[in-house]
N, C-alpha and C positions, 0 to 999 in steps of 0.2 A: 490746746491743739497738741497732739502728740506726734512724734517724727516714727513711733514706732517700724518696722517693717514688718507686714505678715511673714505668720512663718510659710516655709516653703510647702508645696505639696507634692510629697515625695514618688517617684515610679515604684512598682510592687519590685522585688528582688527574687527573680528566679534561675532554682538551681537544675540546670538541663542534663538530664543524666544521657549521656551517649550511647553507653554498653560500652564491651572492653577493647572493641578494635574495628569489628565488622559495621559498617555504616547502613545496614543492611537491617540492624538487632536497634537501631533509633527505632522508640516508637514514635505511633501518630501523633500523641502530642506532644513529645521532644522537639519532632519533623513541624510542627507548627511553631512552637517555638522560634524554632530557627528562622521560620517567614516571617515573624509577624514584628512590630517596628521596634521591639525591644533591643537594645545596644548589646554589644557580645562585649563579653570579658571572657578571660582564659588565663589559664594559669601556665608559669614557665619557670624553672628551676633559675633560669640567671637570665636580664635583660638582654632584649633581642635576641632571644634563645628560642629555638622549636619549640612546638607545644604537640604534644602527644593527641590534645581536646582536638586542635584545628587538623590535624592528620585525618582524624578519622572523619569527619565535614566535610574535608577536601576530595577525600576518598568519595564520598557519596554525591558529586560533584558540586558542590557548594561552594563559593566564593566566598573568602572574607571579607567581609563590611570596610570601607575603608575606617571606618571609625572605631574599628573594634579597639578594644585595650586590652593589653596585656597588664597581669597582678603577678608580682614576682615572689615564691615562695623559696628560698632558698634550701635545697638538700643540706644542710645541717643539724648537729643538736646541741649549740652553742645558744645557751638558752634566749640570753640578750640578743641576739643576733636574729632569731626569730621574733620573737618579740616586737621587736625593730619593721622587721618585714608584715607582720603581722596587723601593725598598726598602720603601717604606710597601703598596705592595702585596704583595709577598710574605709579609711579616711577618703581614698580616691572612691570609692564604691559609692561613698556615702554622697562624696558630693556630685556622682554623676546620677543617683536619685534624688538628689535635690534640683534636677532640673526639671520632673515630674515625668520622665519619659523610664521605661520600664528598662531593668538590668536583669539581661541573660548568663547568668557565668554556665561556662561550657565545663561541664565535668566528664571524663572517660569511666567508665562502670556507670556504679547506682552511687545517687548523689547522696544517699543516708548508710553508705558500705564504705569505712576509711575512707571518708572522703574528704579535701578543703573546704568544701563549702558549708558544711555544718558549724565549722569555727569561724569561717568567716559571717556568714549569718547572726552569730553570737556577738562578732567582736563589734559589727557593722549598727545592733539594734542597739547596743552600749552608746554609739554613739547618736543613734536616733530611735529612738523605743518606740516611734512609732513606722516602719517600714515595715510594711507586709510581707511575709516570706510564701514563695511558693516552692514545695519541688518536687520536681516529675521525677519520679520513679524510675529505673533502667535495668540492664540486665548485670549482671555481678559478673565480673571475670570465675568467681569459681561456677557459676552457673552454666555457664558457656563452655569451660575448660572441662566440665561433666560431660555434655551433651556432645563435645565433640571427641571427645574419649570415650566414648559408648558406656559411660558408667554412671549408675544411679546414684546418686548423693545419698540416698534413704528410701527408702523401702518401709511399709505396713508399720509396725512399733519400729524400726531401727530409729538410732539416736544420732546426731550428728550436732557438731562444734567446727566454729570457724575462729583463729586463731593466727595472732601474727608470731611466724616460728620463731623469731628475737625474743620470746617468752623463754626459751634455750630445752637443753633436750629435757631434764626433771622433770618438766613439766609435761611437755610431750609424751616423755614415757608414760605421766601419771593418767593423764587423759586417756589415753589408747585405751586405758580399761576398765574406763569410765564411758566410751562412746564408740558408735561403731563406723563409724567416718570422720575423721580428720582433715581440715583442709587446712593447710599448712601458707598464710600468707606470707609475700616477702621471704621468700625462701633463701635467698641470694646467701648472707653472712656467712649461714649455718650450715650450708649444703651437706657437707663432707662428715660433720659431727651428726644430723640427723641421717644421713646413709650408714654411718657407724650402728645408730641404734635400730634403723630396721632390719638391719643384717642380726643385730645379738637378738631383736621378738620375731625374726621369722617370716619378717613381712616385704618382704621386697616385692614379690611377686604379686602383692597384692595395693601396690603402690603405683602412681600413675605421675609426672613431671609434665607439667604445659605451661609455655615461654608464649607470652604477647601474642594471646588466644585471640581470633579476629582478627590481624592484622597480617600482612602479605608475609611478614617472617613469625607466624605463629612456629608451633615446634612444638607436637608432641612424643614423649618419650614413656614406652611404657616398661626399658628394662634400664631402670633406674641406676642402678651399679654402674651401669657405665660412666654415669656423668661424674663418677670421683675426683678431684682434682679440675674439674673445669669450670669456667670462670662464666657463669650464666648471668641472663639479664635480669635488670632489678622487677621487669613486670613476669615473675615468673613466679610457679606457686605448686604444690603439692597436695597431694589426692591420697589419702591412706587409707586404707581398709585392714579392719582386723575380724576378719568373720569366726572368728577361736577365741573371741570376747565372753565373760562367762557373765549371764543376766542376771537381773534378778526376776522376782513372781511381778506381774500386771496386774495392778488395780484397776478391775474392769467393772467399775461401779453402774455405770448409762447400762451395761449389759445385761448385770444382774438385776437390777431394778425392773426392767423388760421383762425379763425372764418370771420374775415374782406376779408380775401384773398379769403376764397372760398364767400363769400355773392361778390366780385368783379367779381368774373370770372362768378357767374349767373349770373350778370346783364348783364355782356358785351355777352353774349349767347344769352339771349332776346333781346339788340338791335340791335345783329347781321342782315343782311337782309334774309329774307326767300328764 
């Protein structure tokens, strides 16, 4: 006779993308999500601290679960100290799937765009390989900060790159002429050094600033220079255009191949016999 205990049968682990502010840009099955009896988690930069996730929920008049849990990710980059955090949440994650009822973590944006929930998904199957991961898709804060700034991220061939500006300006400048949209994440550090550099390529005017896009204090700024020296929020990000990009030739292979098959079938028409 063995004392064994069955192992547990764990709830699926799904990652609920929000969009970046507007509770309005939840899709339909974010918005089921949110109904259906899976436990909410959310994330917060320090215990019993606001959550950005639940804001925007609330906004779209949705009550918090009394049973929701907060998972604390702490804004540093003290490696151990994350680590620490890291591990304490997953562990809780893991054991509120071990009670076989499904876990919602609440993400603002799209939950595969810089998000927590990819690492915690990772850190979470480490500890039980077999938890199913689901995650609903959302809208990106740079997708939203386009649309509401009447600006096209890309157009027919244009190129576009998204990038978190902490890659510092080298970089930046290299990209610019490499791509022809730039979306500059986490803008906050660098503010002042990347206004340096589109002032020396010429591009201010074709630059666009939108601060906590969706949300009752979005803010967008489309004559950039001015924010020098000011001290903007961390959910804030940058739109750059450089339409004075110099290309190269397009491999338009699907084209040409077209092209060859119908110039075959005239020929073979005219040497048809009359």
């Amino acid at each position: 006779m063995t004392n064994d205990l069955p192992s547990p049968r764990y709830g699926r682990l799904i990652g609920v993308s929000l969009g970046p502010g507007d509770p309005e840009l939840i899709t339909r099955r974010g918005w089921a999500a949110l109904l259906s009896a899976a436990r909410w988690t959310y994330p917060v930069k320090k215990a019993e601290e606001g959550s950005y996730a639940l804001d925007i929920v609330r906004r779209g008049g949705l009550s918090v679960p009394a049973d929701a849990v907060e998972l604390v990710f702490p804004m540093t980059r003290d490696a151990a100290a994350l680590a620490k955090a890291w591990a304490r949440a997953a562990a809780r994650t893991a054991e509120l799937l071990a009670d076989g009822r499904d876990v919602a973590f609440l993400v603002e944006g799209d939950a595969s765009t810089y998000s927590t929930f990819r690492h915690l998904a990772r850190t979470v199957r480490e500890l039980a390989p077999e938890v199913e991961v689901e995650t609903i898709p959302g809208v990106s804060s740079f997708a939203a900060a386009a649309a509401c700034a009447d600006i096209a991220l890309a157009e027919e061939d244009e190129t576009l790159a998204v990038i978190p500006a902490a890659y510092g300006v080298s970089v930046i400048d290299h990209l610019l002429d490499e791509f022809d949209t730039l979306v500059l994440m986490k803008v906050k550090p660098l503010l002042d050094e990347v206004l340096d550099l589109l002032e020396a390529r010429d591009l201010v005017a074709t630059s666009c600033f939108v601060e906590k896009v969706g949300s009752p204090e979005e803010r967008v700024v489309k004559d950039v220079a001015s924010l020098r020296g000011e001290k903007v929020n961390y959910l804030s990000l940058l739109l750059v255009q450089n339409p004075k990009r110099a290309r190269g030739e397009l491999r338009r292979g699907c084209r040409k191949r077209a092209a060859a098959v119908e110039i075959g079938t005239i020929v073979t028409t005219e040497e048809a016999p009359a």
